[in-house]
MILO-574484 format. One line per 5 residues: for each residue x, y, z of N, C-alpha, C. Coordinates in steps of 0.001 Angstrom, whole numbers. Example, Ala and Ser with C-alpha at 12.3 -4.5 7.8 and 13.67 -1.06 7.14 Angstrom:
REM MILO-574484
13190:-5690:7800:12300:-4500:7800:13200:-3300:7800; 12850:-2250:7080:13670:-1060:7140:12900:30:7870
END
This chain:
REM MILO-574484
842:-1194:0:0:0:0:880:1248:0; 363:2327:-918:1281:3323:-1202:1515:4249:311; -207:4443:462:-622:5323:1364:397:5304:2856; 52:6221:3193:716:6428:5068:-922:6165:5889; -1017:5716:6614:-1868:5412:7556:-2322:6447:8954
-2286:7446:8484:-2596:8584:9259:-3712:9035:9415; -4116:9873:9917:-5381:11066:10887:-5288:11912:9865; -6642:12560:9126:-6873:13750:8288:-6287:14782:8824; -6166:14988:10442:-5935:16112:10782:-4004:16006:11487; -2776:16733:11270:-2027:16945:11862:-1905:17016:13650
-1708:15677:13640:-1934:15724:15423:-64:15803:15932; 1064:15981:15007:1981:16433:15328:2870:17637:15252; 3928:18132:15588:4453:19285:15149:3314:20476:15615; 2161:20611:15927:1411:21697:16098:2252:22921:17096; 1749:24010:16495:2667:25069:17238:2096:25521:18309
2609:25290:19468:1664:25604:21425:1074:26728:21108; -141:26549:21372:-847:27681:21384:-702:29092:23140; -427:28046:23601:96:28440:25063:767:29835:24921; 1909:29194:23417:3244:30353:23900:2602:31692:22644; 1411:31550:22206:867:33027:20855:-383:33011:21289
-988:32959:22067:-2240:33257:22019:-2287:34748:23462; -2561:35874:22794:-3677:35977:21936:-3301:36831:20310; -3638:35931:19353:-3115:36270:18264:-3932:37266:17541; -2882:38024:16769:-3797:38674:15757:-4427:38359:14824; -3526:37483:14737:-3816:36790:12938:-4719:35434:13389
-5768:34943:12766:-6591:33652:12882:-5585:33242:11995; -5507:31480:12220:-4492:30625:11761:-5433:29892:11019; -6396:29737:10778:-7533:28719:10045:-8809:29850:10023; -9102:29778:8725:-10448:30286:8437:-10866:29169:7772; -12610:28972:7860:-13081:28048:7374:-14503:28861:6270
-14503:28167:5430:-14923:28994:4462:-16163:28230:3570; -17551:28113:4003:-18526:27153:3390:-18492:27482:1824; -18193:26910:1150:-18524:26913:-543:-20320:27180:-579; -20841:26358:49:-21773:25417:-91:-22389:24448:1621; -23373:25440:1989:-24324:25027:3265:-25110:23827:2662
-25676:23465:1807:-26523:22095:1654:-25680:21035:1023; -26315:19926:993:-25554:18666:845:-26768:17913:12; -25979:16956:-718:-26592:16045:-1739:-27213:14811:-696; -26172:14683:383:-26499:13366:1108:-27545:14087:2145; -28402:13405:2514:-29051:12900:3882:-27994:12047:4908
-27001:12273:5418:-26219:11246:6337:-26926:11466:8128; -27353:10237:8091:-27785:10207:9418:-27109:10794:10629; -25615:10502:10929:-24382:11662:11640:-24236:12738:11172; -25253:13891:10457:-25025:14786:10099:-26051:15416:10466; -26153:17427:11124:-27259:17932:11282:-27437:17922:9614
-26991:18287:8919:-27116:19074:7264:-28034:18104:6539; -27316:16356:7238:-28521:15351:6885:-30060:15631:7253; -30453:16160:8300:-31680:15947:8828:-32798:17790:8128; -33095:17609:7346:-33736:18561:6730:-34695:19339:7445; -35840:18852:8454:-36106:19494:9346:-35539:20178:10238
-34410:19573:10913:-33697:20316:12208:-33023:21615:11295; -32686:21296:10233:-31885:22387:9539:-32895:23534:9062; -34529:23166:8665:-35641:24059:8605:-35906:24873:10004; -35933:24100:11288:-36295:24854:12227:-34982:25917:12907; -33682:25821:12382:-32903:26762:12572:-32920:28024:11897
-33754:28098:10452:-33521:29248:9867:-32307:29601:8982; -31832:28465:9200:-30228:28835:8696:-30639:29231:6262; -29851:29820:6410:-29312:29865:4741:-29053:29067:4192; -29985:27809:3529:-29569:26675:2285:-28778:26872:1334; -27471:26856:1003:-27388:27173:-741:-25621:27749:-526
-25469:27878:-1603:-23875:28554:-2448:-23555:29737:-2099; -22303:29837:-1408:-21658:31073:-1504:-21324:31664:-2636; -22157:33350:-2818:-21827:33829:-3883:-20358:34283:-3973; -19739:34333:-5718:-18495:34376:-5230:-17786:36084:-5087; -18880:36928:-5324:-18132:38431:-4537:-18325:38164:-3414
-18778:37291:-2017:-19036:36998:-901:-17632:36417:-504; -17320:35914:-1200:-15923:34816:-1012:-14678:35843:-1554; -14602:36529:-2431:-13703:37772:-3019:-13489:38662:-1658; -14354:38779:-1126:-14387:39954:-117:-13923:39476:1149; -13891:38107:1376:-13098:37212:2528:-11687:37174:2400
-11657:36741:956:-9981:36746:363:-9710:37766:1145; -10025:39375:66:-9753:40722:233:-9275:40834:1504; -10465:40347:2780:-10374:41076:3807:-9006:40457:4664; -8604:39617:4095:-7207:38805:4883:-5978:39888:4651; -6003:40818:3903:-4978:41750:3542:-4897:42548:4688
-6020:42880:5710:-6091:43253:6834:-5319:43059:8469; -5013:41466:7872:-3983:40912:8957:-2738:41408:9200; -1949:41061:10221:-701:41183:10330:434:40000:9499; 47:39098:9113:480:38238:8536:-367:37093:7984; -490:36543:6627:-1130:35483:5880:-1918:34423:7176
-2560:33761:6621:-3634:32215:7853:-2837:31364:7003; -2307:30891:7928:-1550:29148:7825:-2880:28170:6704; -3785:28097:7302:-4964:27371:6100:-6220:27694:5719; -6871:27958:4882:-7711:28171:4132:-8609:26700:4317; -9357:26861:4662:-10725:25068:4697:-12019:25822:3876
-12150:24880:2973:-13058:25479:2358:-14471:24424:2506; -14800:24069:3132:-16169:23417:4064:-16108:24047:5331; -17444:23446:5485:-18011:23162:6966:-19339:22461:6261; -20277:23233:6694:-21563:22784:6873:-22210:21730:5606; -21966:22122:4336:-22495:21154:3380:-21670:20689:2372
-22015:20134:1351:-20993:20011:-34:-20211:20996:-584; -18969:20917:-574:-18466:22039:-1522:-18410:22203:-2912; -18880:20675:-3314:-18684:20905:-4696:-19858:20886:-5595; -20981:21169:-4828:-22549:21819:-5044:-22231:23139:-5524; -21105:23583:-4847:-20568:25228:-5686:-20108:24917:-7162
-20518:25415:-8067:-19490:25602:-9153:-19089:26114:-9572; -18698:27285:-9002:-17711:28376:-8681:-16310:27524:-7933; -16370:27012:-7162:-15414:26170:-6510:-14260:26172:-7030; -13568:26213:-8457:-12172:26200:-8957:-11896:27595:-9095; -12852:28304:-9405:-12985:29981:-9327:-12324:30199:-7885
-12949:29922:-7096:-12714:30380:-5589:-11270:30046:-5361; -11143:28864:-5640:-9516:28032:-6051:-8637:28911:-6107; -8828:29541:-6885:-7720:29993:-7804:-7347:31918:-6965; -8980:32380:-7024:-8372:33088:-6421:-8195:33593:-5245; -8292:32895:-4032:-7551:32356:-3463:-5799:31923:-3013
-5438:31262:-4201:-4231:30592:-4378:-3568:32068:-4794; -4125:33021:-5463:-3569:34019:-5795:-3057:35040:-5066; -3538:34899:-3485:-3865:35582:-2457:-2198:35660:-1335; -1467:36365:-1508:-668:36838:-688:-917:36571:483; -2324:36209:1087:-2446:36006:2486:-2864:34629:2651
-2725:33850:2019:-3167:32579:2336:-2226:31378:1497; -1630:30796:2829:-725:29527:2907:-881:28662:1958; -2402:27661:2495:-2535:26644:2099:-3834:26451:1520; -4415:25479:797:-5662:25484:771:-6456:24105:947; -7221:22933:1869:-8017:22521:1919:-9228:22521:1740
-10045:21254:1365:-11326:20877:1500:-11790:19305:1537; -13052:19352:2043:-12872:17885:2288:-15019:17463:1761; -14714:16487:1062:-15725:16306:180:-16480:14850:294; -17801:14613:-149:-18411:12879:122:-17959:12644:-1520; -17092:13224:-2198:-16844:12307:-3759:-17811:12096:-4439
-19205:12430:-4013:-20461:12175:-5344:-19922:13180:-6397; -19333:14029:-6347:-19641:14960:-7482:-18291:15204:-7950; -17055:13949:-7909:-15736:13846:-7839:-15275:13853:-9279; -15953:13975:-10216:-15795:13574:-11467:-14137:14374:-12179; -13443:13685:-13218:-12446:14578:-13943:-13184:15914:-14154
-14281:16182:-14893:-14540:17204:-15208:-14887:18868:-13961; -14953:18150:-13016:-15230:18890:-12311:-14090:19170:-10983; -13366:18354:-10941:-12093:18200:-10550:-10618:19121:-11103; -10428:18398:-12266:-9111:18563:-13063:-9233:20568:-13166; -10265:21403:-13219:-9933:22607:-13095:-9425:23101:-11498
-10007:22608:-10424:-10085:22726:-9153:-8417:22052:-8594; -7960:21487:-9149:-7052:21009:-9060:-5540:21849:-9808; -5995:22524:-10889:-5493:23062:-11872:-5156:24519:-11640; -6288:24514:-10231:-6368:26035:-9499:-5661:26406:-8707; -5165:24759:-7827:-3359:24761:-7085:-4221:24381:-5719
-5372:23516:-5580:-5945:23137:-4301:-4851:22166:-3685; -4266:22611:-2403:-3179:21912:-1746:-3583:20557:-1508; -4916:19897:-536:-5303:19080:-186:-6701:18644:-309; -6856:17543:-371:-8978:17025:-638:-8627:16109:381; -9656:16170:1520:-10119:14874:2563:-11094:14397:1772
-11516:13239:1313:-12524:12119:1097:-13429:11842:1868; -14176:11637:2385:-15107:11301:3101:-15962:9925:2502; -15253:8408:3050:-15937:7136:1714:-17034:7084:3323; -18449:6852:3305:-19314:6310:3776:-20386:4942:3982; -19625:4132:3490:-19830:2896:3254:-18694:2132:2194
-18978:430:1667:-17713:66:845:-19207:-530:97; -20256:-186:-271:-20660:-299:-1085:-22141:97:-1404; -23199:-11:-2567:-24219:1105:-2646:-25240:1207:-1782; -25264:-89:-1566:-26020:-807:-149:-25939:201:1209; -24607:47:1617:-24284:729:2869:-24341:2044:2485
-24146:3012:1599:-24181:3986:1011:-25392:4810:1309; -26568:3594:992:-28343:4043:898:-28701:4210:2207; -27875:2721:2883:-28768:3117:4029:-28481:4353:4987; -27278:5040:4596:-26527:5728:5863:-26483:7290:5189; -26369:7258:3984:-26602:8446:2833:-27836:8893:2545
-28684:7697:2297:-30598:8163:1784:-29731:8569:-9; -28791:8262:-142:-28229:8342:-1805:-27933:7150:-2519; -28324:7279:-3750:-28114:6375:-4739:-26701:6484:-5221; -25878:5542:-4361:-24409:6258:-4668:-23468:4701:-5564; -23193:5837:-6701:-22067:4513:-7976:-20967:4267:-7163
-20874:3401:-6141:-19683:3139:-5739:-18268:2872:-7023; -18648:1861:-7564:-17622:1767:-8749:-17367:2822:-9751; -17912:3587:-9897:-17521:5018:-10561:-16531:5730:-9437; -17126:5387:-8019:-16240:6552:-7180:-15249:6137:-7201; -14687:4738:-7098:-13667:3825:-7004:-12869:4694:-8177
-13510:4941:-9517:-12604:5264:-10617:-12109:6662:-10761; -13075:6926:-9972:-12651:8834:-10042:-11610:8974:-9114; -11733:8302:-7696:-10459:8358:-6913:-9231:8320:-7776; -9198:6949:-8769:-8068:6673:-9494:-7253:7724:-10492; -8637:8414:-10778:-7901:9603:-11692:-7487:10663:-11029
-7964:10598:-9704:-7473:11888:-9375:-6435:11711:-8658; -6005:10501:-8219:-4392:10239:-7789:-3634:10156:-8550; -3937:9691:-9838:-3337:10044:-11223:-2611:11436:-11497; -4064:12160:-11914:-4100:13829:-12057:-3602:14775:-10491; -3262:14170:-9622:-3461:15263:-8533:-2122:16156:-8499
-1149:16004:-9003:-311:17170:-9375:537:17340:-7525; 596:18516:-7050:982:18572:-5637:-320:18466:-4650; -1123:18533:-4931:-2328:17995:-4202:-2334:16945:-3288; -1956:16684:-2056:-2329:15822:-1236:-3805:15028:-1034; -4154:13699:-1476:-5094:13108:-1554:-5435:12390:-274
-6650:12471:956:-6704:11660:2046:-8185:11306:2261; -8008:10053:2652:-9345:9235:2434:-9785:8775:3867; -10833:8545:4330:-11393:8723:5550:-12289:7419:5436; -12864:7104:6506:-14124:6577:6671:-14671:6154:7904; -15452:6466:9032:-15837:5619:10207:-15713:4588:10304
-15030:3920:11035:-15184:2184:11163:-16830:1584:11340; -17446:2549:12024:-18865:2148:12724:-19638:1567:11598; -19226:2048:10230:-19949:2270:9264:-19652:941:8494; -19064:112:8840:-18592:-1155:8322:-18249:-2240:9084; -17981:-3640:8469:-17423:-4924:9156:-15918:-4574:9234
-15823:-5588:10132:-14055:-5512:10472:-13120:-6180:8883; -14193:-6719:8461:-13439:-7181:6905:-13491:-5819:6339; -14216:-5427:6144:-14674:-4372:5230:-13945:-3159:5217; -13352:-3174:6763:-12153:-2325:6632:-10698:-2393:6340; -10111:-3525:6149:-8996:-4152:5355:-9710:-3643:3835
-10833:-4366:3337:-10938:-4295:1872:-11094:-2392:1511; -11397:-1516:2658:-11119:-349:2427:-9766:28:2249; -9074:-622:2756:-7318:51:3001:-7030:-730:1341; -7480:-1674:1046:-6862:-2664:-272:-7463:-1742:-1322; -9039:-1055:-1170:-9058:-841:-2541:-8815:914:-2655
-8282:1621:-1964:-7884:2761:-1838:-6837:3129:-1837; -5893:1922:-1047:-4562:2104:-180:-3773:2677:-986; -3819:2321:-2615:-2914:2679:-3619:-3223:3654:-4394; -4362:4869:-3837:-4462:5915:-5300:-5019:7146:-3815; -4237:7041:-2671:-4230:8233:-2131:-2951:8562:-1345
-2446:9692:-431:-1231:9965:294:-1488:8949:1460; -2412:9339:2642:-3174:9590:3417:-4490:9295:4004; -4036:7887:4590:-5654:7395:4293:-5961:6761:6349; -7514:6743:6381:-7848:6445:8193:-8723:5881:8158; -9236:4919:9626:-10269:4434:10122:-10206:5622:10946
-11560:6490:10929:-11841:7181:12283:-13180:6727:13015; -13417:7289:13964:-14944:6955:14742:-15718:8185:15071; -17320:7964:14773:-18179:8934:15109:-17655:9691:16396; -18142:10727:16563:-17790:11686:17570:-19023:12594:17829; -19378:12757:18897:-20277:13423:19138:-20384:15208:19092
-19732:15915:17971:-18960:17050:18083:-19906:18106:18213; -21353:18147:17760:-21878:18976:17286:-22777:19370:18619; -22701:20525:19123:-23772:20727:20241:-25135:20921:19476; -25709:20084:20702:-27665:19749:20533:-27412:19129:19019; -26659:17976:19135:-27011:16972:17635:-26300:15763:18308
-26964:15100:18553:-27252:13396:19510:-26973:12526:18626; -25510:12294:18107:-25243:11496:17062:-25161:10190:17478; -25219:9316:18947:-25719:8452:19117:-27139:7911:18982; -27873:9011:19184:-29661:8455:19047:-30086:8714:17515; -29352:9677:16942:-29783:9249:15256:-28897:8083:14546
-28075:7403:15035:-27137:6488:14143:-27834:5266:15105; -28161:5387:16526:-27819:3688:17365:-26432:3086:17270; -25508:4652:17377:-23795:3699:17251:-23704:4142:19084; -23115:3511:19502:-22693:3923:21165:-21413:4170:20447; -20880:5442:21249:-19486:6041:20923:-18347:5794:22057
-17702:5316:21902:-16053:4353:22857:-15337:5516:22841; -14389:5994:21637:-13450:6615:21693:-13767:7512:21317; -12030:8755:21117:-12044:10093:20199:-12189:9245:19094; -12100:10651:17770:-12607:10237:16551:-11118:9963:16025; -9953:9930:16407:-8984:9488:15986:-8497:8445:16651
-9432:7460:17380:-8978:6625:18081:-8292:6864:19629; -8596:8202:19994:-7525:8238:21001:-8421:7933:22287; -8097:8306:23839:-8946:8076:24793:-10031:9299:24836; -11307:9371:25397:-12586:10311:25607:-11595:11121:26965; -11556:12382:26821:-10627:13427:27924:-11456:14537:27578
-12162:14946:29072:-12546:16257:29101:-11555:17466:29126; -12019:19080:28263:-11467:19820:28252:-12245:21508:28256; -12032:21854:29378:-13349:22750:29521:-12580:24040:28494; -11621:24509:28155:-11264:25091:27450:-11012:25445:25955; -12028:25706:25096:-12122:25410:23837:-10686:26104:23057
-9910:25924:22321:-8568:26257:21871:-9171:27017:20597; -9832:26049:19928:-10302:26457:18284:-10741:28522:18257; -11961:28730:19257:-12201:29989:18996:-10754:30877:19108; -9406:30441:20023:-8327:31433:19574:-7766:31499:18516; -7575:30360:17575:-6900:30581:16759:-7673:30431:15604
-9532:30295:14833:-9846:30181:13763:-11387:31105:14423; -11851:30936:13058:-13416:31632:12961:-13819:30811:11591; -15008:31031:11226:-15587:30419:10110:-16782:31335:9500; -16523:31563:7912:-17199:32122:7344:-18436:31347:6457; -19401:31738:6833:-20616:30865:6798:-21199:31093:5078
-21818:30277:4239:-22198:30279:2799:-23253:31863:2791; -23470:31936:3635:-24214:33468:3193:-23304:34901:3870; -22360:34028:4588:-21298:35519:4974:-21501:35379:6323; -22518:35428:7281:-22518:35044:8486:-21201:34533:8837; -20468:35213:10157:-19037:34305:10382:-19812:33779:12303
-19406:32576:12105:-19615:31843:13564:-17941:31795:14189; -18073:31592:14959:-16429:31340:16388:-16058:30099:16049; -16889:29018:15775:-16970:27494:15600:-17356:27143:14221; -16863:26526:13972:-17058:25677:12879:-18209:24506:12643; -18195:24304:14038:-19404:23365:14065:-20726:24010:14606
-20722:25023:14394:-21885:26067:14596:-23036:25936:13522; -23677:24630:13467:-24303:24125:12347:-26089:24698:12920; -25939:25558:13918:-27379:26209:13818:-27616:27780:13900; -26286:28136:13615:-26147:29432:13393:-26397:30289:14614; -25879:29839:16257:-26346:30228:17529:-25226:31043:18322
-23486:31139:17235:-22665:31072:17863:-22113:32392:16517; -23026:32922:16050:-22338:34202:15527:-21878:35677:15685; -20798:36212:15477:-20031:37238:16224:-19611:38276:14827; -20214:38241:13437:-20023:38650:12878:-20611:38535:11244; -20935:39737:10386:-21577:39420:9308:-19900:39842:8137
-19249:39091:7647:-18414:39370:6753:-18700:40712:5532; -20183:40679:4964:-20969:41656:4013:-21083:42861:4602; -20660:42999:6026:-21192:44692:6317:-19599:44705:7515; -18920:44210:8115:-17534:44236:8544:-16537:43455:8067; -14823:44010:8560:-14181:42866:7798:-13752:42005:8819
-13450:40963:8314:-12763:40146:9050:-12371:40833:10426; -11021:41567:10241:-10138:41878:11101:-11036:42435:12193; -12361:43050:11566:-13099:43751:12877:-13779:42653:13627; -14513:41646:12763:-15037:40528:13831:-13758:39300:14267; -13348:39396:14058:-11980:38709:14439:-11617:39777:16080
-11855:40580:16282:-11129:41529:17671:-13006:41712:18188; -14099:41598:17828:-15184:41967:18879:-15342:42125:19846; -16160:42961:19982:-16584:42790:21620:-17347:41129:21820; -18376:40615:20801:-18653:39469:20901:-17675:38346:21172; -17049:38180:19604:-15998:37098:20253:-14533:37322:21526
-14908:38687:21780:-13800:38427:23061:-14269:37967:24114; -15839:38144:24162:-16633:38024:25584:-16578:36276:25593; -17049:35356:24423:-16781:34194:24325:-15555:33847:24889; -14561:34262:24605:-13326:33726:24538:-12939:33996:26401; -12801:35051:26690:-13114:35308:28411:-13426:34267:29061
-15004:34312:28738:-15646:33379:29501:-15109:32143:29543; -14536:31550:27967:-13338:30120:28630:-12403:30041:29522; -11614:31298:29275:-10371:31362:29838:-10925:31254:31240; -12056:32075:32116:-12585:32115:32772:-12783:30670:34004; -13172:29599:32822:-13939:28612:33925:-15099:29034:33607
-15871:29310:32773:-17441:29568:32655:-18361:28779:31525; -17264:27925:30714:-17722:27483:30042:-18939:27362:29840; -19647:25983:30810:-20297:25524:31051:-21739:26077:31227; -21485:27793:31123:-22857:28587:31311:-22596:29111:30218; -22172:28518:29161:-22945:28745:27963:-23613:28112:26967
-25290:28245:26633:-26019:27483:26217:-25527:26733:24945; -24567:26698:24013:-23764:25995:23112:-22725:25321:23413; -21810:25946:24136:-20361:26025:24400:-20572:24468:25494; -21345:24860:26830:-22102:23665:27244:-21856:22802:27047; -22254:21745:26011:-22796:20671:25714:-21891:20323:23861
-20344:20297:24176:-19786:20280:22960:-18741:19053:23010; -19191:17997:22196:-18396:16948:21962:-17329:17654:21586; -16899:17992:20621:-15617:18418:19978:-14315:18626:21290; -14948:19024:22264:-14143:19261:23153:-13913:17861:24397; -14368:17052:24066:-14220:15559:24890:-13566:14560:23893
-14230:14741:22171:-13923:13441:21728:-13299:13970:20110; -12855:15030:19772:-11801:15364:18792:-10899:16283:19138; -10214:16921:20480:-9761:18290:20310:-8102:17998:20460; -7128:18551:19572:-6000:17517:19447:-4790:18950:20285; -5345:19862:20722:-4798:20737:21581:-5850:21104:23014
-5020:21383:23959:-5563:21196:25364:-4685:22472:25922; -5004:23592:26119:-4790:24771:26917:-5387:24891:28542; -5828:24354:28657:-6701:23974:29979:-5302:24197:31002; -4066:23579:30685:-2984:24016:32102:-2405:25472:32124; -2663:26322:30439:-2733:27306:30891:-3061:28004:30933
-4540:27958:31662:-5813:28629:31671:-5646:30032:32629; -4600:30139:33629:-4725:31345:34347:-3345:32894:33939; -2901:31580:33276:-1752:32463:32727:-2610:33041:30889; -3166:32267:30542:-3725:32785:29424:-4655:33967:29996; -5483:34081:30737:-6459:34853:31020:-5556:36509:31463
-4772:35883:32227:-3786:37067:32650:-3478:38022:31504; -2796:37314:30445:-2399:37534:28962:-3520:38744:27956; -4794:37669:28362:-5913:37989:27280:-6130:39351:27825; -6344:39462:28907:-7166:40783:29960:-6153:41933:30155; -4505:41674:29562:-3725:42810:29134:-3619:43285:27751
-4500:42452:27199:-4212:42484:25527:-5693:42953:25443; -6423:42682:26436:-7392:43937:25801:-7763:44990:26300; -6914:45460:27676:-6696:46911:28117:-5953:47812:27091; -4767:46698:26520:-4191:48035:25981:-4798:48100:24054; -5854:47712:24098:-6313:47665:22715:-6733:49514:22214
END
């Protein structure tokens, strides 16, 4: 097998957040192409069409002067964001603007790298080979079953497994400097079924994992919509509480209609501190909103907040832990915003 057997996400080398926080610059912006999704996936709010009706949230494509004006507003920083993620909430490649965005982007003096991470229905050469052509650094995969069967039941999609099989192939072919990494829940398969995942992938990506459901999303009970009981983190590691969320210091996320949330997994739109279309970045990036969030962690207050509360991400994926230096950070934060 060609592949390395790794975690989508860099769980080494990370730079202590301990010794830069509180930064100027966000190190990760996350950037929705595209709020709706082709799949229904049962572990997904975006799957469940009602819960996503009774939030109110914005269905649909980021327009791309919406996304121009995100670029733009990174010129504002003190220095470029380490990565560019171009998901969250739904399909990105429901955009087809998407190699557009690519590109300019890649063109962008302020931005490092570029990710996204996709379910491959819409993986085709044709829709690829420009997006690729645009200088996209990395694609996470997302395979949801090992065949159409498991696909239906867990997708609600009529999905060509053997087409996806072939498009993978071309695009490890075609992927140029593009890092290719392939994913899949174990929950979602037999213990055979995950060998025959590593056999029929192993050879047309960098980067390939068994991970496990995770309960990340506050008020979304991904045990009672799947019936999976959840053991571990989603990278296999042990379940460790962490009352200190790390992510709001160093990223924000710009939502498919411009809305920017603190979280990324802010999939009901409850955790927003900023509209990108009427401020820039740099101004909701320093708020009075998101500083009051951020306080209140450093604080010890977590827990009295009606989102913040009740957040897997912080028990069963969070691959940095500031929690030891929670009084020396606060010290830090509360001089950095006297002398603002």
């Amino acid at each position: 097998m060609k592949a390395e057997v790794k975690p989508r996400i860099n769980l080494e080398e990370r730079t202590p957040l301990q010794d830069v926080i509180p930064l100027a610059t966000p190190m990760i912006l996350f950037v929705d192409p595209a709020s709706a999704c082709n799949f229904e996936c049962t572990f997904c709010p975006t799957g469940h069409k009602d819960l996503i009706k009774d939030t109110g949230r914005f269905v649909g494509r980021m327009k791309f002067e919406v996304f121009q004006k995100v670029i733009d507003d990174l010129a504002g920083f003190d220095k470029p964001i380490k990565v560019l993620r171009m998901y969250k909430d739904g399909e990105p490649l429901l955009n087809k603007e998407m190699a557009k965005m690519v590109a300019y982007a890649k063109q962008s003096p302020f931005v490092d790298y570029i990710d996204t991470t996709t379910n491959g229905s819409l993986m085709t050469p044709e829709r690829m080979g420009p997006i690729l052509e645009a200088g996209l650094d990395k694609i996470n995969i997302s395979v949801d079953g090992m065949n159409k069967e498991q696909y239906k039941k867990f997708t609600n999609f009529n999905f060509d497994f053997e087409q996806f099989v072939e498009n993978v192939k071309w695009l490890y072919a075609n992927k140029g400097n593009c890092e290719i990494v392939m994913k899949i829940p174990k929950e979602l398969i037999t213990e055979d079924q995950q060998q025959e995942f590593f056999d029929v992938f192993g050879d047309y990506c960098d980067r390939i994992s068994l991970e496990n459901f995770a309960p990340c999303w506050p008020q979304f009970d991904v045990e009672e919509k799947t019936g999976i009981k959840i053991t571990e983190g989603i990278y296999n590691q042990p379940i460790t509480r962490t009352d200190t969320c790390p992510y709001i210091f160093y990223g924000m996320s710009v939502n498919a209609d411009g809305l920017v949330s603190s979280c990324f997994l802010d999939w009901e739109r409850r955790l927003i501190v900023g509209d990108v279309r009427e401020h820039s970045l740099r101004e909701i990036w320093n708020s009075t909103e998101f500083n009051e969030l951020r306080l209140q962690h450093l604080e010890g207050r977590r827990n009295e907040h009606p989102v913040c509360n009740n957040c897997g991400q912080l028990t069963h994926c969070l691959p940095d832990n500031i929690d030891p230096y929670q009084p020396v950070l606060l010290k830090r934060f509360k001089a950095h915003l006297a002398n603002r």
